[in-house]
C-alpha positions, 0 to 999 in steps of 0.5 A: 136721396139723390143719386151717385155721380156718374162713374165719368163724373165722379173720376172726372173730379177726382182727377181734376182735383189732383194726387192730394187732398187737403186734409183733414175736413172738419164738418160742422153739420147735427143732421145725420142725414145730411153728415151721412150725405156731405160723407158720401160726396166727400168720398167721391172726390176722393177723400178717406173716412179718416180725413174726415173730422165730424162734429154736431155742435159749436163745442165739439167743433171748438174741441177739434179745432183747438186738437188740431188745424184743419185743411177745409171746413164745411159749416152749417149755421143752425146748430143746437148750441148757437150759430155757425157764424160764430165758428166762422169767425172763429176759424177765420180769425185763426186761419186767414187761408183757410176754406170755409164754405156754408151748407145751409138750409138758411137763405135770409138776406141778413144771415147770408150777409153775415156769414160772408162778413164772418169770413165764409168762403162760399155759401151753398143751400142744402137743397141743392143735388150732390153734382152742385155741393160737390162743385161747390167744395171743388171750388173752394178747394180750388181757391174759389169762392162758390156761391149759391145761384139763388142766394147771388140773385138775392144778394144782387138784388138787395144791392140794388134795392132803395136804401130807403126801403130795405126789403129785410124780414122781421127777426124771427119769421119764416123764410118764403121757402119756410112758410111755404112748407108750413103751409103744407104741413098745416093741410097735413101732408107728410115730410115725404109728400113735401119733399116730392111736391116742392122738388126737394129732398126729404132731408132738406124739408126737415131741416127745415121744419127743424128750424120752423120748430125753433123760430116758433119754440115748439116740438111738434107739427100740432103746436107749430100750426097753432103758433103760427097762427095765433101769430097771424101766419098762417090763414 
């Protein structure tokens, strides 16, 4: 887990963004780990336990947005009853001002595209440390429009890329980050062992293994190795 902001730091934010908060904040997130993380950095900008409005699926989300109007939305994509862009537009459609930004563990050039086609204010992968999702929703807050540095690189480069020779990944597949934690997981090391080799969060690699999980339809390490390689994925 990441640790706190700085005392410095976080009053710094706190200050920045002024006496009052736009409220409330409907969060769109089914990782508990990952509610339980975006809640403690709300907080430290400032925000109440009773500003927050948290949600683990399309329809609770479409249950609280038809109850009331939000301020902000912070979205994930991968939800167990569909895709986080449908909200997105949802939410757009229904609000032209209001912020959205994406918290994702997503980071495929088609998925990114659409979510900011849908109406995403910002995009920021979850694997990010608690300074840059903080900035991140400051931003937004702020009338900004954050957007995560690796997925600009990309983005960047898909603008530039031929249009003869689109570099797209086949529907389905793994993400490069994916199928690199799945090749670790096919050594046998442990989602704690993953997260300290590739730098990353232990919530983070499950989130990913989650959508592993989903992309091969199975429910556990054994079955997503063997998919995977019957697939030809994996040597």
């Amino acid at each position: 887990m990441n640790p706190p902001l700085p005392p410095d730091d976080r009053q710094a934010l706190v200050d920045a963004m002024g006496p009052a908060l736009p409220a409330p904040v409907l969060i769109v997130e089914d990782d508990a780990l990952m509610r339980e993380r975006i809640a403690r950095l709300l907080a430290q900008l400032g925000y109440t336990d009773d500003a927050l409005v948290f949600t683990a699926s399309l329809a609770e989300a479409r249950a609280q947005t038809a109850q009331q109007p939000h301020a902000l939305a912070l979205v994930d994509l991968g939800l167990p009853d569909g895709s986080g862009v449908d909200l997105i537009a949802e939410l757009r459609a229904d609000d032209p001002g209001l912020g959205i930004l994406v918290i994702s563990a997503w980071s495929t050039e088609d998925l990114i595209l659409t979510a900011l086609r849908a109406g995403a204010t910002g995009y920021v992968l979850k694997e990010r440390d608690d300074m840059e999702l903080v900035l991140a929703v400051r931003s937004v807050l702020r009338g900004g429009a954050p957007i995560d540095p690796f997925i600009a690189r990309r983005i960047l480069d898909l603008s530039q890329a031929p249009a003869s020779s689109p570099d797209r990944l086949e529907e389905g597949a793994l993400t490069p980050r994916e199928t690199e934690i799945l090749h670790l997981v096919a050594q046998g090391l442990t989602n704690r062992e993953i997260a300290e080799g590739l730098f990353l969060s232990r919530h983070t690699v499950e989130c990913h293994i989650k959508h592993i999980y989903r992309k091969l339809a199975v429910k556990s390490r054994t079955r997503a190795v063997h998919e995977a390689r019957s697939r030809g994925w994996l040597a």
